[in-house]
Rosetta silent file (secondary structure, phi, psi, omega in degrees, C-alpha in Angstrom):
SEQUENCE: XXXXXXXXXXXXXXXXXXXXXXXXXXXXXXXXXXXXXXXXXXXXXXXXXXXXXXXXXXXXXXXXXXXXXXXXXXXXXXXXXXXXXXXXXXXXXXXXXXXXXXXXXXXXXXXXXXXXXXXXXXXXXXXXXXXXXXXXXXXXXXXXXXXXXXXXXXXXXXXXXXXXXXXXXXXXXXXXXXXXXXXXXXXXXXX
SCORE:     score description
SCORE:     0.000 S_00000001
   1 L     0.000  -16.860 -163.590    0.000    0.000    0.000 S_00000001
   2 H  -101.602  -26.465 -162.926    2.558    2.596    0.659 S_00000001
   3 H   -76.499  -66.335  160.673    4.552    1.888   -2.358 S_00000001
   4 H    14.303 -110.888  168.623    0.866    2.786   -3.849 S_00000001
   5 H   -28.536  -54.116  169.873    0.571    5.707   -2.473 S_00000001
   6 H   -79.707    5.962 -163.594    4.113    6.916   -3.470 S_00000001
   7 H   -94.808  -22.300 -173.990    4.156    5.618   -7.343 S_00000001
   8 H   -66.962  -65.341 -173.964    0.297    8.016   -6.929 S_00000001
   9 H   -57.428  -38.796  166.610    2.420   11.076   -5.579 S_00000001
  10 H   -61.720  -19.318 -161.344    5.325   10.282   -7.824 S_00000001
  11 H   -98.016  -45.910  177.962    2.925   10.383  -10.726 S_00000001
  12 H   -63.489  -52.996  171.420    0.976   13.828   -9.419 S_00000001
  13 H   -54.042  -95.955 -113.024    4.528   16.022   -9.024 S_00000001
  14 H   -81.190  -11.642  171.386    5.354   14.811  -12.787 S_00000001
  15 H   -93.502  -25.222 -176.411    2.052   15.822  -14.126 S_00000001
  16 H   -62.876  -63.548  155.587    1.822   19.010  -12.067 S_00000001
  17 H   -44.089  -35.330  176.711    5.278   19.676  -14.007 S_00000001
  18 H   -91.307  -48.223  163.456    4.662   18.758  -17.217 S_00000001
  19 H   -49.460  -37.016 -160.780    1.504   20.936  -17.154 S_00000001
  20 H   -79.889  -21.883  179.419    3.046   24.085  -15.502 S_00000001
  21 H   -80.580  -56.061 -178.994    6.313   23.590  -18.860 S_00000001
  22 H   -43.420  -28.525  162.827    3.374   23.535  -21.321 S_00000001
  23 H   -50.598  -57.258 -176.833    2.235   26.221  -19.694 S_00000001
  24 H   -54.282  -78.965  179.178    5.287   27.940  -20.118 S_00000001
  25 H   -33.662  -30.969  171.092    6.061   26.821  -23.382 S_00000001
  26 H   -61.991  -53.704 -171.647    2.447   27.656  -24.476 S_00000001
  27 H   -72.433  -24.629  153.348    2.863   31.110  -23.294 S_00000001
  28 H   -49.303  -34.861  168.859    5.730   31.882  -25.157 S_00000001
  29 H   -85.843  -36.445 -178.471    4.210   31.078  -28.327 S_00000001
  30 H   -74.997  -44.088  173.506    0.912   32.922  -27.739 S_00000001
  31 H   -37.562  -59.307  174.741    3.732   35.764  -27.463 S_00000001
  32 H   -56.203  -34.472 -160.939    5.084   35.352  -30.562 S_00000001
  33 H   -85.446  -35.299 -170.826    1.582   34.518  -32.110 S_00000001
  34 H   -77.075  -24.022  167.854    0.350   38.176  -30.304 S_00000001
  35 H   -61.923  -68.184 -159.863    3.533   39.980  -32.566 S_00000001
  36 H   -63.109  -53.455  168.498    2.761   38.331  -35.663 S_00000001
  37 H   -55.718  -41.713  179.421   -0.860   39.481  -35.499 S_00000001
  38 L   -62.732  105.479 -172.761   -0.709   42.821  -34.190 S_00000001
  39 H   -31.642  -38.904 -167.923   -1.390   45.039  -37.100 S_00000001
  40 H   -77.107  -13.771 -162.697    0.877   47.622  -35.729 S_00000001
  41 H   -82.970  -11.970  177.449    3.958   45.526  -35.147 S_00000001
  42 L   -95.921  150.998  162.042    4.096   45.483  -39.521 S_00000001
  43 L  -128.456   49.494  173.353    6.040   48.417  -41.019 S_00000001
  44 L   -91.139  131.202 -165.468    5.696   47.030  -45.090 S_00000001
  45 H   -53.382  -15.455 -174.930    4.693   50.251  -47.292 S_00000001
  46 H   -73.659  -87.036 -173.378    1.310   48.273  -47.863 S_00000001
  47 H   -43.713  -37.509  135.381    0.290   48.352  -44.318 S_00000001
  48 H   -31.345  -62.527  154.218    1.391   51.658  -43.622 S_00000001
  49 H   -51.481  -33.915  177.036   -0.845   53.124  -46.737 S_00000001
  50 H   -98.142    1.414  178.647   -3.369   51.270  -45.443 S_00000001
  51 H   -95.149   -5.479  153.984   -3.555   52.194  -42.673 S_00000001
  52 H   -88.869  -17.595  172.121   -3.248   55.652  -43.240 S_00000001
  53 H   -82.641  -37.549 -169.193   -6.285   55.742  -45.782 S_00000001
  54 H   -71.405  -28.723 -169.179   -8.452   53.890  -43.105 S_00000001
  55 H   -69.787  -35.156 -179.250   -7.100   56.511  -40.515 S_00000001
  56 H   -57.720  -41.844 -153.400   -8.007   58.984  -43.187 S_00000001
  57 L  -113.191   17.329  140.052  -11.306   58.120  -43.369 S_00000001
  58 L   -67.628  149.268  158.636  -12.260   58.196  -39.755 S_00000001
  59 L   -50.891  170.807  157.524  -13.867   61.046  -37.236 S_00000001
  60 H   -33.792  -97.864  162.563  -12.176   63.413  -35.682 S_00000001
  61 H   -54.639  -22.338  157.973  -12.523   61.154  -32.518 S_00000001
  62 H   -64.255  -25.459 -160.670  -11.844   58.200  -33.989 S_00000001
  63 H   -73.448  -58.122 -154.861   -8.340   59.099  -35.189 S_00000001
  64 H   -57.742  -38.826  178.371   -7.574   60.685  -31.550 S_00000001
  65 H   -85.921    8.298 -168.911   -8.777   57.037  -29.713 S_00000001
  66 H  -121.286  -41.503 -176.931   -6.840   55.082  -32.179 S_00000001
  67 H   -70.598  -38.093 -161.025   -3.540   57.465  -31.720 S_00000001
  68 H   -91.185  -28.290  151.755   -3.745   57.461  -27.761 S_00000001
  69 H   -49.415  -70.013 -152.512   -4.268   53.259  -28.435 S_00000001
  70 H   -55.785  -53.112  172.511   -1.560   53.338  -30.246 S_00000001
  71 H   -68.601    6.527  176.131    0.742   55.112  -27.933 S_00000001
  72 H  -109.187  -14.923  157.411    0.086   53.023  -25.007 S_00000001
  73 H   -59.179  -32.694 -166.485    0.836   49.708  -26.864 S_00000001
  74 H   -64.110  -51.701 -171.375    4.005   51.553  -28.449 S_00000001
  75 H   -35.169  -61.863 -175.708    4.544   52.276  -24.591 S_00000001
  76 H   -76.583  -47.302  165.395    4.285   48.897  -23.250 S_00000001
  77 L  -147.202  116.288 -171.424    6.177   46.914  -26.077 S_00000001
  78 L   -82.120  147.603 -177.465    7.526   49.122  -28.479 S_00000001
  79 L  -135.369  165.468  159.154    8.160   47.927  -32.063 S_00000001
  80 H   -66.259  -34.646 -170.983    9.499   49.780  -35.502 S_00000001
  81 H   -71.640  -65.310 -161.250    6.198   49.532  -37.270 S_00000001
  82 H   -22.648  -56.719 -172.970    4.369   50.711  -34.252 S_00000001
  83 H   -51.329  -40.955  165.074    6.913   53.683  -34.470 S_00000001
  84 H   -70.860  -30.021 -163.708    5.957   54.301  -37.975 S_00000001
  85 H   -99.785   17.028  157.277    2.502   53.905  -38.200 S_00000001
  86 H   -81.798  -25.448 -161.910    2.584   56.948  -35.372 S_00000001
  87 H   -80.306   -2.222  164.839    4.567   58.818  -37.753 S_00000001
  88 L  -107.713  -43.371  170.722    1.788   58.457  -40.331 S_00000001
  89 H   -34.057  -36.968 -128.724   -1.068   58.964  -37.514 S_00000001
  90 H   -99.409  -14.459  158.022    0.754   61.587  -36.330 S_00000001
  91 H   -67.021  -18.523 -149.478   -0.320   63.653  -40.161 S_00000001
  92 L   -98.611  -59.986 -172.892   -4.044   62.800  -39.089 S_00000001
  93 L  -156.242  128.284  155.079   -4.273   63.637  -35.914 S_00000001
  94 L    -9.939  -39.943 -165.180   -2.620   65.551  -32.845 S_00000001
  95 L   -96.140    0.532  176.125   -3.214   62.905  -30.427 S_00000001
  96 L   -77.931  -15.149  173.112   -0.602   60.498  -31.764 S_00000001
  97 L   131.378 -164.812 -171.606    1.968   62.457  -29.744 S_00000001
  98 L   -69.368  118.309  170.163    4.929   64.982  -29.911 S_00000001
  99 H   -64.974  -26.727 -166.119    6.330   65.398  -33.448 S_00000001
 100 H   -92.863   24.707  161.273    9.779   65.998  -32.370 S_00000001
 101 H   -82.035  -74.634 -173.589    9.285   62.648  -30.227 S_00000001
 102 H   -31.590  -52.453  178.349    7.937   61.016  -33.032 S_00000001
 103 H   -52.370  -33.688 -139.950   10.883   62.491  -35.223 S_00000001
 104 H  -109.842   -6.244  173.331   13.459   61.784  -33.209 S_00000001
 105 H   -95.916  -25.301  112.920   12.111   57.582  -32.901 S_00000001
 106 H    15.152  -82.452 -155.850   11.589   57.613  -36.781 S_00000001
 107 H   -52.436  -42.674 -142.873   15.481   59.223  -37.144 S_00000001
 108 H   -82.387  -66.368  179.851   16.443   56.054  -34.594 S_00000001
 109 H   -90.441    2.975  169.492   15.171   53.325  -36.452 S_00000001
 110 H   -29.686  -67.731 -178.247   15.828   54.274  -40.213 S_00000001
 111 H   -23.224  -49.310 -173.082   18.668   52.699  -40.443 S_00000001
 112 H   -72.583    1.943  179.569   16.662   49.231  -40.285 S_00000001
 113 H  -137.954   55.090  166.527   14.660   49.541  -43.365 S_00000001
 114 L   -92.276    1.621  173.024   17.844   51.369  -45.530 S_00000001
 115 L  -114.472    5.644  170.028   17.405   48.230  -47.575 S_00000001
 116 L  -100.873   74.366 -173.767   13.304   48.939  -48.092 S_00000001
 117 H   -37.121  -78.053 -148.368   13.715   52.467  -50.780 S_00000001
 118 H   -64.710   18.694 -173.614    9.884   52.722  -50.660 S_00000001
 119 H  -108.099  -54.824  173.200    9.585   52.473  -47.085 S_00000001
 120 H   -62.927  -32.724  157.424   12.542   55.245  -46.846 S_00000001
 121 H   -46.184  -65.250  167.927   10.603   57.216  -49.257 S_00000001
 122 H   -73.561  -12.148  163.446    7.834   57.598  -47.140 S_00000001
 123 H   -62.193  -44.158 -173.248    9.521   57.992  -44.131 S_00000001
 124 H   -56.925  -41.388 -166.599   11.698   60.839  -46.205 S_00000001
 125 H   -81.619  -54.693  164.192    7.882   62.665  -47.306 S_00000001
 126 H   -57.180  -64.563  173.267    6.659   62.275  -43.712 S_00000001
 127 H   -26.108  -72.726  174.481    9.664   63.510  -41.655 S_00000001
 128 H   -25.713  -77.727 -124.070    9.240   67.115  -44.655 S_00000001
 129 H   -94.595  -19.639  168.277    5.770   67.440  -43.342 S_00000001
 130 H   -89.872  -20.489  156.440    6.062   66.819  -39.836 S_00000001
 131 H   -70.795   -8.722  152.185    8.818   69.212  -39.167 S_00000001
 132 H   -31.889  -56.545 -153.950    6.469   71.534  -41.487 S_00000001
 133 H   -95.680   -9.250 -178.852    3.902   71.249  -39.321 S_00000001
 134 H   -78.068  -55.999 -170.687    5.678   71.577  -36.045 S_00000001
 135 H   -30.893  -39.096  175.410    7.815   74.457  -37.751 S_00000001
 136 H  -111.903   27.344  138.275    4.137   76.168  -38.261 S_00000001
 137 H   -80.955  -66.367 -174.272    3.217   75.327  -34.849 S_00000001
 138 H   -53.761  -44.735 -161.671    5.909   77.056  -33.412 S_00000001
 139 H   -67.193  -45.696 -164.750    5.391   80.284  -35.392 S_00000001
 140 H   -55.285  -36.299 -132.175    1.583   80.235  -34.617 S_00000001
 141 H   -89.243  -51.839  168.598    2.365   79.676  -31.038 S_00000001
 142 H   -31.645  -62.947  178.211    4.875   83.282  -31.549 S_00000001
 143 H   -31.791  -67.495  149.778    1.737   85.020  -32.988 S_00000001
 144 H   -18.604  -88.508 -176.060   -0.045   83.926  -30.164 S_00000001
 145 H   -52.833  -24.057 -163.846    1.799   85.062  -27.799 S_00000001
 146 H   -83.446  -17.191 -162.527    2.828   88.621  -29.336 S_00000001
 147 H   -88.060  -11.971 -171.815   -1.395   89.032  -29.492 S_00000001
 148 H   -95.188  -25.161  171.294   -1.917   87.926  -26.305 S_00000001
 149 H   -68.581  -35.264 -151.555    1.292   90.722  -24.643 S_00000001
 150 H   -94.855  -21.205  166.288   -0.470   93.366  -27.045 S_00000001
 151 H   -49.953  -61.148  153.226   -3.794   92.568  -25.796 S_00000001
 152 H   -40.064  -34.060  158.655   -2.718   92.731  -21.938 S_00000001
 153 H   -56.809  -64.204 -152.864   -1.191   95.886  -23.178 S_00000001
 154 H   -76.217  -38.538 -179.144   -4.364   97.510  -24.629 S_00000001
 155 H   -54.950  -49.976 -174.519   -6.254   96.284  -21.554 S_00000001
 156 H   -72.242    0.919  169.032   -3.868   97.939  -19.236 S_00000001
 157 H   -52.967  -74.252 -175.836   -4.942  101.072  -21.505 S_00000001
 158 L   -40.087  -31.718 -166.048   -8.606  101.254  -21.209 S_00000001
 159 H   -81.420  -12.122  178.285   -8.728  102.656  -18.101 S_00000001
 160 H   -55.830  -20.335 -160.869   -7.071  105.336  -19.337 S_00000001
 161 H   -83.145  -64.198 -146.348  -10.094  105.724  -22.205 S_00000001
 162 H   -61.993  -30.444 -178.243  -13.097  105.542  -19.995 S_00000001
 163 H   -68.589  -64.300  175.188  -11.013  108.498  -18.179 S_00000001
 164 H   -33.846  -20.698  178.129  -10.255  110.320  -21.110 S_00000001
 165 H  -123.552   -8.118  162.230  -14.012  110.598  -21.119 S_00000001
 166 H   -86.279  -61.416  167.238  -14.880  111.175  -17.980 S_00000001
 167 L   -37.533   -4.263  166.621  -12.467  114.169  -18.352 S_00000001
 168 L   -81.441  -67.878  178.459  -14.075  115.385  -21.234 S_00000001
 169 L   -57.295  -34.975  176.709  -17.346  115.039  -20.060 S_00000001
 170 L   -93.448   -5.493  156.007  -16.458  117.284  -16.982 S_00000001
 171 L   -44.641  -36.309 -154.369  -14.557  119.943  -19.651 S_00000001
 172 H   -87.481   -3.753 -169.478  -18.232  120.056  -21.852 S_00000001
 173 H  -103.283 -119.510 -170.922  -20.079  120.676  -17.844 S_00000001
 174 H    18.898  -42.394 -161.519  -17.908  123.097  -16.898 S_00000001
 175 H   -71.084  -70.763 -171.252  -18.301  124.770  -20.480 S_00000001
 176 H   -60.364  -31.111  176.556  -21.615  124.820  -19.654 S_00000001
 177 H   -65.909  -39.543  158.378  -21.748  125.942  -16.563 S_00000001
 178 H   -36.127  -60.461 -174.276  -19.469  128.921  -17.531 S_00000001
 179 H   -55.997  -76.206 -168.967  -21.862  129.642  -20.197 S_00000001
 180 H   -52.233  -10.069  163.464  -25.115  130.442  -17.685 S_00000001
 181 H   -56.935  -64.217 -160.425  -22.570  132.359  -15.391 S_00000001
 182 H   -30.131  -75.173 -156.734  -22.291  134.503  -18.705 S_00000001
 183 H   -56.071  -33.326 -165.533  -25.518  134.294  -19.437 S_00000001
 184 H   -73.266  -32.829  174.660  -27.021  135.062  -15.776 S_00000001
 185 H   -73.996  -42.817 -179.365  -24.398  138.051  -15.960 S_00000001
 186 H   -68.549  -33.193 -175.248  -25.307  139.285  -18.940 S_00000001
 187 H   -76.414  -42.091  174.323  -29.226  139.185  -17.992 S_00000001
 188 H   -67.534  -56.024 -176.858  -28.394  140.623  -14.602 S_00000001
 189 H   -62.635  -17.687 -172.135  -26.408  143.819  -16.210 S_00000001
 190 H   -87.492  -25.025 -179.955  -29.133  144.055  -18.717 S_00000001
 191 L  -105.494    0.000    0.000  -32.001  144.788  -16.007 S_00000001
């Protein structure tokens, strides 16, 4: 009986073990399987186009929940395509992140697709338009700013106006009141 019992126990450890390495082994694959599938993890000039015409042809809000997806998978396991298909998001919509992040992760991985021209092509046509658009971001933000000092300016003005017219206003009373002194003089000297 006891020899039983331990050929039972001996038998229970080696299955508890062989399940918990398939486990393992299992999980490893489902890794691998979770790469190969994830749309964002390709960066082939197909998948990139298309995924900028479907991006295209979203709302407003769709692009912006699909960019702020994007950047927390990019977060948590960052890939090249991922990195790319911000830098085409990132024409679309605002919410894909910083361009001169985005630029400067772009600039980082080139190098790996210097033997895919049309892939460097479009990186080369994005990179123009997103320093474009930060470049006329920056200016606007100058504009901005000079209208918003000249405003604070004009503001610290006004009180000066409404004065300017109160002072005025007591010039044209005064006027008048001089005039019925006259007159009241003249009407008095006259009787």
């Amino acid at each position: 009986m006891p020899l039983l019992r331990a050929i039972r126990l001996l038998c229970l450890i080696l299955n508890v073990l062989l399940v918990t390495g398939c486990a393992g082994f299992n999980s490893a694959n489902d890794r691998d399987a979770q790469n190969r599938y994830d749309p964002y993890a390709q960066s082939g000039i197909d998948e990139l186009l298309a995924f900028g015409a479907s991006m295209a042809s979203m709302s407003d809000a769709g692009r912006a929940e699909l960019c702020k997806s994007l950047l927390n998978t990019q977060k948590i396991s960052p890939s090249d395509g991922k990195q790319l298909h911000l830098m085409v998001g990132r024409l679309l919509s605002n919410a894909c992140g910083d361009i001169p992040t985005i630029l400067a992760g772009v600039h980082a991985i080139s190098p790996a697709y210097a033997s895919d021209e049309r892939v460097q092509r479009l990186i080369a046509i994005h990179t123009q338009a997103l320093q474009r658009i930060h470049r006329q971001a920056e200016k606007l933000n100058v504009v901005e700013q000079k209208q918003k000092k000249i405003k604070t300016t004009l503001e610290s003005k006004e009180p000066a106006g409404p004065q300017k017219n109160e002072n005025r206003l007591l010039r044209e009373k005064l006027e008048a009141i001089r005039t019925m002194e006259k007159q009241m003089d003249e009407s008095v000297d006259s009787n």
